[in-house]
RORO-781670 format. One record per residue (C-alpha): x, y, z; residue in three letters. Coordinates in steps of 0.001 Angstrom, whole numbers, plus 500000, padded with zeros to 6 digits. Each point is the difference from the previous one (the first is absolute). Last residue first. Layout:
+--------+--------+--------+-----+
:   east :  north :     up : res :
+--------+--------+--------+-----+
:      X :      Y :      Z : ALA :
...
+--------+--------+--------+-----+
***
This chain:
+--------+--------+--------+-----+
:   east :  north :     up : res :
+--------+--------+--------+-----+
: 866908 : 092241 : 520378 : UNK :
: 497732 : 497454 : 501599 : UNK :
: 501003 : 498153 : 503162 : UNK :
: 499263 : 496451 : 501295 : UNK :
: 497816 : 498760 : 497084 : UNK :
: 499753 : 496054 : 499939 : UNK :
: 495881 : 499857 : 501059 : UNK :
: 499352 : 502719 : 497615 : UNK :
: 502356 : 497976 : 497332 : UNK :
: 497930 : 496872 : 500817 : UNK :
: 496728 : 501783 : 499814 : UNK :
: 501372 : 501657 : 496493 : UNK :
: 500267 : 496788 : 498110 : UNK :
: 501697 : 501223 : 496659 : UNK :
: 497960 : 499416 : 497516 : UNK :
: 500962 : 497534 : 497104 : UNK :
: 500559 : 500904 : 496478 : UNK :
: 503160 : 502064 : 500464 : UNK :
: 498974 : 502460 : 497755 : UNK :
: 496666 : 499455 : 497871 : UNK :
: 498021 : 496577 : 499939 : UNK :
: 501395 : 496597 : 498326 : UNK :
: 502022 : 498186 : 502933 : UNK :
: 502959 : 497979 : 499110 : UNK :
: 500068 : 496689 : 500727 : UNK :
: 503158 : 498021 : 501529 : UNK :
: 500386 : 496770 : 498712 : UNK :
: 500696 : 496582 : 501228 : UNK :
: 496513 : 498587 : 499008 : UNK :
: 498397 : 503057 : 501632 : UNK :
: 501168 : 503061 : 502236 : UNK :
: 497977 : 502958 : 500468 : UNK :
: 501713 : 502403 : 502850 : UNK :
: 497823 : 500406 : 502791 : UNK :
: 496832 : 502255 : 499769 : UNK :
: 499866 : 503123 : 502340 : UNK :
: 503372 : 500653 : 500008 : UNK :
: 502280 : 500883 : 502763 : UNK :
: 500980 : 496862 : 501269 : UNK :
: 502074 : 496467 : 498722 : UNK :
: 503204 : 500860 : 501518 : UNK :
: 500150 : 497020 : 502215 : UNK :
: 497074 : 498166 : 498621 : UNK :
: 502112 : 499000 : 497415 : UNK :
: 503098 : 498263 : 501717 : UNK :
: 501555 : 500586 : 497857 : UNK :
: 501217 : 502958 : 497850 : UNK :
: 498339 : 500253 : 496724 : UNK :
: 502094 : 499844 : 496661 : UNK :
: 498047 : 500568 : 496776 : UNK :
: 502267 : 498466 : 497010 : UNK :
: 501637 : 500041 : 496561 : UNK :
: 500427 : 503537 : 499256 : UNK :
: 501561 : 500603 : 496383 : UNK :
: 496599 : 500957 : 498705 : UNK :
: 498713 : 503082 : 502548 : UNK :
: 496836 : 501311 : 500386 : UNK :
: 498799 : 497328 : 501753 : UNK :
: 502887 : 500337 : 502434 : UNK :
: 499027 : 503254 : 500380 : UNK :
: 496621 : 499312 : 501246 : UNK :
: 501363 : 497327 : 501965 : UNK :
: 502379 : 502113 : 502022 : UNK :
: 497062 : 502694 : 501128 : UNK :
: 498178 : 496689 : 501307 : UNK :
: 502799 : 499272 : 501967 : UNK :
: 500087 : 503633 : 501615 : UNK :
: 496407 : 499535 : 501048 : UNK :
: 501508 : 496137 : 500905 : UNK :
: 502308 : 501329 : 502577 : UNK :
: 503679 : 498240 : 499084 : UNK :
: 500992 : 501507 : 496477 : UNK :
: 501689 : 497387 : 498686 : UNK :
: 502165 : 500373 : 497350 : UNK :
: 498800 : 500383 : 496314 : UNK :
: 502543 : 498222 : 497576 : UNK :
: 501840 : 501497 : 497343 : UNK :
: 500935 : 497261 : 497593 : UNK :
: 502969 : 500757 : 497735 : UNK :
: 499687 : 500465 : 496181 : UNK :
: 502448 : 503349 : 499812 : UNK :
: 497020 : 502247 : 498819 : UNK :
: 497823 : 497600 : 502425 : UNK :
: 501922 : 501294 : 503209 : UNK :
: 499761 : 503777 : 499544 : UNK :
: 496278 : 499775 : 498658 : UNK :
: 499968 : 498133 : 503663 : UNK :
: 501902 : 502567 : 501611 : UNK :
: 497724 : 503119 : 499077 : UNK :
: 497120 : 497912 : 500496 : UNK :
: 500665 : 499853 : 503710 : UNK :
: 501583 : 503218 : 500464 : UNK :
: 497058 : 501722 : 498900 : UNK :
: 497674 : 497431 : 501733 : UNK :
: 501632 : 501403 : 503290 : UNK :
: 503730 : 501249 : 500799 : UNK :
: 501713 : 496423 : 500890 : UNK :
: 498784 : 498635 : 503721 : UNK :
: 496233 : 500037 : 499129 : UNK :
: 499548 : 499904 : 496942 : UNK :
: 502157 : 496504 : 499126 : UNK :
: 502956 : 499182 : 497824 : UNK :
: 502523 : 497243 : 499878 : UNK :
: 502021 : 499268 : 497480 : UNK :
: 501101 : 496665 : 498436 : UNK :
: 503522 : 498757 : 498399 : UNK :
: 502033 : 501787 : 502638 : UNK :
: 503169 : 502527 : 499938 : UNK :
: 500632 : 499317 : 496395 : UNK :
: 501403 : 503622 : 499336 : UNK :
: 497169 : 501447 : 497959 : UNK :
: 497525 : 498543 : 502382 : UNK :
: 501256 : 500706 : 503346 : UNK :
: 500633 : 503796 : 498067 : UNK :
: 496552 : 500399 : 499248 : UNK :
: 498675 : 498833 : 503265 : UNK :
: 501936 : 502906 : 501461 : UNK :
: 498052 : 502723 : 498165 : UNK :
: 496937 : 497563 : 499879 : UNK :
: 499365 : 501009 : 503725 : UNK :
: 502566 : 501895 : 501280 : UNK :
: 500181 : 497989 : 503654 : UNK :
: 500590 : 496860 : 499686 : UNK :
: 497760 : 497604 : 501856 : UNK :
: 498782 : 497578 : 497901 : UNK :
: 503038 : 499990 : 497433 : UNK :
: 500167 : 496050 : 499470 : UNK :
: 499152 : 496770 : 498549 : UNK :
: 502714 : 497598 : 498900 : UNK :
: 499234 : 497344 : 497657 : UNK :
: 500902 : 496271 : 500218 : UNK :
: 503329 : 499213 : 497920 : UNK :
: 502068 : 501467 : 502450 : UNK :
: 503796 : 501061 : 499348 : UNK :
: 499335 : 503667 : 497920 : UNK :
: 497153 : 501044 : 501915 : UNK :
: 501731 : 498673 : 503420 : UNK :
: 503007 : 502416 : 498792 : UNK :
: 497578 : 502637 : 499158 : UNK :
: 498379 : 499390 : 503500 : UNK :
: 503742 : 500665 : 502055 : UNK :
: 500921 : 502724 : 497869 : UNK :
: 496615 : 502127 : 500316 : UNK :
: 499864 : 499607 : 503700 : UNK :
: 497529 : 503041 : 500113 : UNK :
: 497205 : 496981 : 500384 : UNK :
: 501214 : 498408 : 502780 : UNK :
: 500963 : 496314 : 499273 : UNK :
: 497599 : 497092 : 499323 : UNK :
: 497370 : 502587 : 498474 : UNK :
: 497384 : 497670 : 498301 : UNK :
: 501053 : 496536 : 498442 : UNK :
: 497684 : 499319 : 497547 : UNK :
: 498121 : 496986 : 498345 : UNK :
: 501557 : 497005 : 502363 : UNK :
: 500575 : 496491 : 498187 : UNK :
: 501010 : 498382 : 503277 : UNK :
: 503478 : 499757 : 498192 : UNK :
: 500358 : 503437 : 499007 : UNK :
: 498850 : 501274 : 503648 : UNK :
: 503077 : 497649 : 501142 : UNK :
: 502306 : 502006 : 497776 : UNK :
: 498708 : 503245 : 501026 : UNK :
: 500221 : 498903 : 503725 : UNK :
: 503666 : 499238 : 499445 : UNK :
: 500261 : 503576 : 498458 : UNK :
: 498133 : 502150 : 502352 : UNK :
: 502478 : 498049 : 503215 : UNK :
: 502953 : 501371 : 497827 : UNK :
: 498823 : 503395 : 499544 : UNK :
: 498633 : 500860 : 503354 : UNK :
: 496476 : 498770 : 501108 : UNK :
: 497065 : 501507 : 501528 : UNK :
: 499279 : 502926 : 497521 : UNK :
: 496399 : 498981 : 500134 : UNK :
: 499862 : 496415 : 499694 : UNK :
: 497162 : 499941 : 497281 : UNK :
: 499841 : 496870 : 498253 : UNK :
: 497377 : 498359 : 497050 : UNK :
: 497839 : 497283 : 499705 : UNK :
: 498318 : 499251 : 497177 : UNK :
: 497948 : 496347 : 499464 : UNK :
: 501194 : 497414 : 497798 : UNK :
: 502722 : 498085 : 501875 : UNK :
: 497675 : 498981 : 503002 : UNK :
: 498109 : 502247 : 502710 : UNK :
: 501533 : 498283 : 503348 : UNK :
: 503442 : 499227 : 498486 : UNK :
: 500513 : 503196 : 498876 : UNK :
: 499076 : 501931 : 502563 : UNK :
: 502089 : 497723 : 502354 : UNK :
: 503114 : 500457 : 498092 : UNK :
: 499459 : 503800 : 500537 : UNK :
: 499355 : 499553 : 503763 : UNK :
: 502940 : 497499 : 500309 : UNK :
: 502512 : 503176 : 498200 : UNK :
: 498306 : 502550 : 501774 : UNK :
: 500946 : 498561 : 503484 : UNK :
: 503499 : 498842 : 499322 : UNK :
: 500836 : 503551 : 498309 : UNK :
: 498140 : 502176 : 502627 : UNK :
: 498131 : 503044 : 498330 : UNK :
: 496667 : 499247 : 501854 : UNK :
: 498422 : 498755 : 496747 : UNK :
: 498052 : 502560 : 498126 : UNK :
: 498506 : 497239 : 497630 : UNK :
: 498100 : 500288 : 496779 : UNK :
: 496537 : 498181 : 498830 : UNK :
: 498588 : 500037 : 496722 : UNK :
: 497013 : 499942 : 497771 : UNK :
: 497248 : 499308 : 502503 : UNK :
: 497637 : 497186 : 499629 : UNK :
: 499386 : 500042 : 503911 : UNK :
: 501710 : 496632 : 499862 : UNK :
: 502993 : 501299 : 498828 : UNK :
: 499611 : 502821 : 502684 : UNK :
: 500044 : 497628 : 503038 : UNK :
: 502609 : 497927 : 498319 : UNK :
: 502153 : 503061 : 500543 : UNK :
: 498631 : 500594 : 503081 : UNK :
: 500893 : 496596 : 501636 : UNK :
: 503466 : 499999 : 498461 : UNK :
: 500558 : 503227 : 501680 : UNK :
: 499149 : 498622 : 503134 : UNK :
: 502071 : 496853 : 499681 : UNK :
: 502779 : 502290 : 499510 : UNK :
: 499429 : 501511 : 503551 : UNK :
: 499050 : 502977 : 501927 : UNK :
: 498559 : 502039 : 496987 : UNK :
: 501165 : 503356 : 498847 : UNK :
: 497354 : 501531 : 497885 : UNK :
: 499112 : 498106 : 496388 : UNK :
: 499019 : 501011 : 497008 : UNK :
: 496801 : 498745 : 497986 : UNK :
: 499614 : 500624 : 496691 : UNK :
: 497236 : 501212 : 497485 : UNK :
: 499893 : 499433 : 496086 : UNK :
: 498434 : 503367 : 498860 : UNK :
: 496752 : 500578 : 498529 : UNK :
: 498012 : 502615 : 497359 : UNK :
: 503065 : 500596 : 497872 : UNK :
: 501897 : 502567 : 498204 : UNK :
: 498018 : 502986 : 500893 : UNK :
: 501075 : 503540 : 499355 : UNK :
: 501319 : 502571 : 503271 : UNK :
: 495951 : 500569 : 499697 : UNK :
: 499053 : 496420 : 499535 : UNK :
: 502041 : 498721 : 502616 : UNK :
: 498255 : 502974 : 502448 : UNK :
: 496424 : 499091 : 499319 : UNK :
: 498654 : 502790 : 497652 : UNK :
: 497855 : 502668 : 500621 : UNK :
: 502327 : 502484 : 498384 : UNK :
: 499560 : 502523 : 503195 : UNK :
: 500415 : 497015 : 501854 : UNK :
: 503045 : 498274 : 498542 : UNK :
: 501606 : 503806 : 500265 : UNK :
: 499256 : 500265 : 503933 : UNK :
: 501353 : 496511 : 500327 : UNK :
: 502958 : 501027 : 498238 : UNK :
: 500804 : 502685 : 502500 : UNK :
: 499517 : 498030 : 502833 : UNK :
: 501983 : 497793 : 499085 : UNK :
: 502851 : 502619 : 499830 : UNK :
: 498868 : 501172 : 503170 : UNK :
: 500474 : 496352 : 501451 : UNK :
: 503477 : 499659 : 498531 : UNK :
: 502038 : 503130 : 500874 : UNK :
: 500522 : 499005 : 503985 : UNK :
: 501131 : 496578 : 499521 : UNK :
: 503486 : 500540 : 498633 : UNK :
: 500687 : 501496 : 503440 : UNK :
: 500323 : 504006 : 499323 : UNK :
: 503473 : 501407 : 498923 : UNK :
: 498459 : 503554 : 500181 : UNK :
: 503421 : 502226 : 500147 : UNK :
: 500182 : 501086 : 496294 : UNK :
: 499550 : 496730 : 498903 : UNK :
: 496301 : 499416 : 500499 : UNK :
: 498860 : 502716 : 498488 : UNK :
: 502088 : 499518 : 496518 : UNK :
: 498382 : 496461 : 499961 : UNK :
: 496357 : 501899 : 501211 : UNK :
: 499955 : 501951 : 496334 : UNK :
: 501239 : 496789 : 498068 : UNK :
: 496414 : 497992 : 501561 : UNK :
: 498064 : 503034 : 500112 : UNK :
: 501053 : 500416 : 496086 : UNK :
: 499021 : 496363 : 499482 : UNK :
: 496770 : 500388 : 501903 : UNK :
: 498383 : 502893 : 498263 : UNK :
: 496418 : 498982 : 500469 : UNK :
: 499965 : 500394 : 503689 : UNK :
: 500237 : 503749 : 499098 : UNK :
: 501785 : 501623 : 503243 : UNK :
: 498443 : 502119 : 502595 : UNK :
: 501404 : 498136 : 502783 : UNK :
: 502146 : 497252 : 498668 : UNK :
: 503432 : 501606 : 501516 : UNK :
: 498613 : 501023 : 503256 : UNK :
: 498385 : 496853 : 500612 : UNK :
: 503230 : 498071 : 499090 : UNK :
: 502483 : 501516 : 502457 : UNK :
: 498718 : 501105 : 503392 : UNK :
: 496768 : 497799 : 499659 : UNK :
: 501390 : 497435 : 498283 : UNK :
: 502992 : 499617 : 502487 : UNK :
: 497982 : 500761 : 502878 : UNK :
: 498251 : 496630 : 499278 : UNK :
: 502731 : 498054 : 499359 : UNK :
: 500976 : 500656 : 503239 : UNK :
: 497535 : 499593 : 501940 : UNK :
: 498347 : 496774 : 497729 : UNK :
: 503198 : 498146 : 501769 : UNK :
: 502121 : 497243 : 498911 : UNK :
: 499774 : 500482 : 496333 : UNK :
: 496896 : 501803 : 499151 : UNK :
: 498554 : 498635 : 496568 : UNK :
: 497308 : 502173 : 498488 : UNK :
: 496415 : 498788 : 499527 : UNK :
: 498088 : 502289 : 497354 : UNK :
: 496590 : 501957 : 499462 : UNK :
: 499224 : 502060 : 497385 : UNK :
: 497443 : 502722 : 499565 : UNK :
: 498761 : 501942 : 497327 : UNK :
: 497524 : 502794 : 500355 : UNK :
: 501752 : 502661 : 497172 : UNK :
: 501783 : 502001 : 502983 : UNK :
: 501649 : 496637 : 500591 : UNK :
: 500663 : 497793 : 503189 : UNK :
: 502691 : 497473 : 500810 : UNK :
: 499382 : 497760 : 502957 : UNK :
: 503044 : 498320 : 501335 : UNK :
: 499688 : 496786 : 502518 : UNK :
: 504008 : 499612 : 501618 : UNK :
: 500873 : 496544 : 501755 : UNK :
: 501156 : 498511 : 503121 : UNK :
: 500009 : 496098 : 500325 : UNK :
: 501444 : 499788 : 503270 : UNK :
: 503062 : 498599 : 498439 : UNK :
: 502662 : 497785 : 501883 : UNK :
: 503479 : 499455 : 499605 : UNK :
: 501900 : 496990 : 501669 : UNK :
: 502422 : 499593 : 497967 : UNK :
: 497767 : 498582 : 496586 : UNK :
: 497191 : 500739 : 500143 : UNK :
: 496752 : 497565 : 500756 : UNK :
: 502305 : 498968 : 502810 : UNK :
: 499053 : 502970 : 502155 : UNK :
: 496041 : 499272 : 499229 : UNK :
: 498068 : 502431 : 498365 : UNK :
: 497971 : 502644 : 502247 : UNK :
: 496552 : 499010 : 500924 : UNK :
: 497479 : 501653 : 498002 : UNK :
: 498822 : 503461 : 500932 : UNK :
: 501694 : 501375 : 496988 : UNK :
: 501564 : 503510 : 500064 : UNK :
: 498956 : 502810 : 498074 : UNK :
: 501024 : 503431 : 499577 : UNK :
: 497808 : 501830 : 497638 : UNK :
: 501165 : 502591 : 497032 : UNK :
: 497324 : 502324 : 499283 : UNK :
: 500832 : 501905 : 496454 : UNK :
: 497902 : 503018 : 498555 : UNK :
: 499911 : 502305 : 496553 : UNK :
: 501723 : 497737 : 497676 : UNK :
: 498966 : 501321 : 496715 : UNK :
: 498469 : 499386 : 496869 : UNK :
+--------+--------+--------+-----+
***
């Protein structure tokens, strides 16, 4: 089998933009994102979201200049050597976003989960049917917000809620307390700040995370700031989560491991190199008994991609979603199933969902 064709669409949502204070700074996304169609000489198509950063543009003329090329005429089958193959690529003058490999990696195992005619968990080899499911938090406007959605979510029957407070210590420290107090001492909560705080301010709030009986602590400091969260590794009793955005995939997880850099990794196929990546750093993780958990993915097609691999996948504890829901709740035809606190994973070939192609008409502002 081949790959004899690949349309790459520019899309934008129609939606209203997110607020400012939804990110932190001021930032805004127009919701921009890549749809990827992979086609085979055999018949087989496969269809895939792919994360854009701040502008499906760019992205865009990335994978067309620099990943079309390269997958053209290639086996979809042979992923690992496409996946070693495109690492030697990318360094000799490439450096693409750590976005721009993911979606034709997908793709790739979509095409093979077909041809098998196999849902994709079952074809990377199934270790569940469900996944505990958690809700995570933009920026709100006020602790009481946060404590709001986090009882929100306990009362949805969810598994967990985390935080991505606005990164100031006063602030983050009454909307954790909050949390707590609004769900009780038995349901999880964990805390994203983002890289908000420098070492000092990360430690305090580690010891006041211990004593609202927090489950993580994700990225306090930056996550190249390998001294700074191996000395929070060594001093905190609550785990530190990390690695999200490193570029070099397990590569560079490796070492965070080896070293004591964090307690938890973080993995997802969208930002990290793909499923490849993806189960690459979990089998990583378990050999050394750590937890690799899935990181969002933000547009549920992409989502859905994530829970397939974190059914495949024993030392993952969770599903994250990004809240609100009906933000980045588009581009399939069915919504994600969720039940009893539990994501569902769907039984027919691929992806197991369609992707909703009069949205993605609607969306489509160039095609390349």
């Amino acid at each position: 089998m081949k790959i004899s064709a690949i349309e790459i669409r520019l899309c934008r949502h129609q939606a209203p933009a997110m607020r400012d204070a939804e990110m932190r700074g001021g930032m805004r996304s127009d919701l921009e994102f890549l749809v990827l169609t992979l086609k085979t000489d055999e018949g087989l198509q496969a269809d895939t979201f792919g994360f854009a950063g701040r502008g499906a543009r760019m992205a865009g003329e990335i994978a067309a200049s620099v990943l079309r090329p390269f997958f053209l005429g290639r086996d979809p089958m042979y992923r690992e050597k496409h996946w070693h193959e495109f690492r030697m690529a990318d360094r000799w003058w490439n450096h693409v976003p750590i976005y721009s490999y993911g979606p034709f990696d997908i793709a790739c195992w979509l095409l093979g989960a077909l041809a098998a005619q196999q849902p994709l968990y079952q074809y990377l080899g199934a270790y569940r049917d469900r996944v505990p499911i958690y809700g995570s938090s933009l920026v709100l406007p006020t602790p009481e917000d946060y404590a709001r959605q986090a009882l929100e979510i306990k009362e949805r029957g969810w598994a967990a809620y985390k935080l991505h407070p606005p990164g100031d210590v006063a602030f983050d420290r009454q909307a954790y307390r909050l949390c707590r107090e609004a769900v009780g001492p038995d349901f999880t909560l964990m805390a994203d700040p983002v890289a908000a705080y420098n070492q000092q301010q990360a430690l305090r709030i580690g010891r006041e995370l211990e004593r609202l009986e927090y489950y993580w602590l994700e990225e306090p400091l930056f996550d190249v700031d390998f001294h700074g969260l191996r000395e929070l590794t060594r001093t905190l009793d609550i785990p530190i989560c990390g690695t999200e955005v490193l570029a070099g995939s397990h590569y560079s997880t490796a070492e965070c491991i080896a070293s004591h850099v964090v307690d938890i990794v973080r993995t997802d196929v969208s930002w990290k190199g793909g499923i490849t990546a993806t189960i690459k750093t979990a089998h990583l993780a378990e050999a050394f008994g750590l937890q690799c958990e899935i990181h969002t993915a933000i547009y549920h097609p992409l989502e859905l991609v994530n829970l397939h691999c974190c059914a495949a996948i024993k030392n993952c504890e969770f599903f994250e979603v990004l809240l609100p829901w009906d933000y980045f709740a588009f581009g399939l035809k069915e919504s994600l199933r969720i039940e009893d606190g539990y994501a569902i994973l769907p039984r027919r070939p691929g992806l197991g969902v369609e992707l909703d192609w009069d949205f993605i008409d609607n969306c489509t502002f160039a095609m390349l």
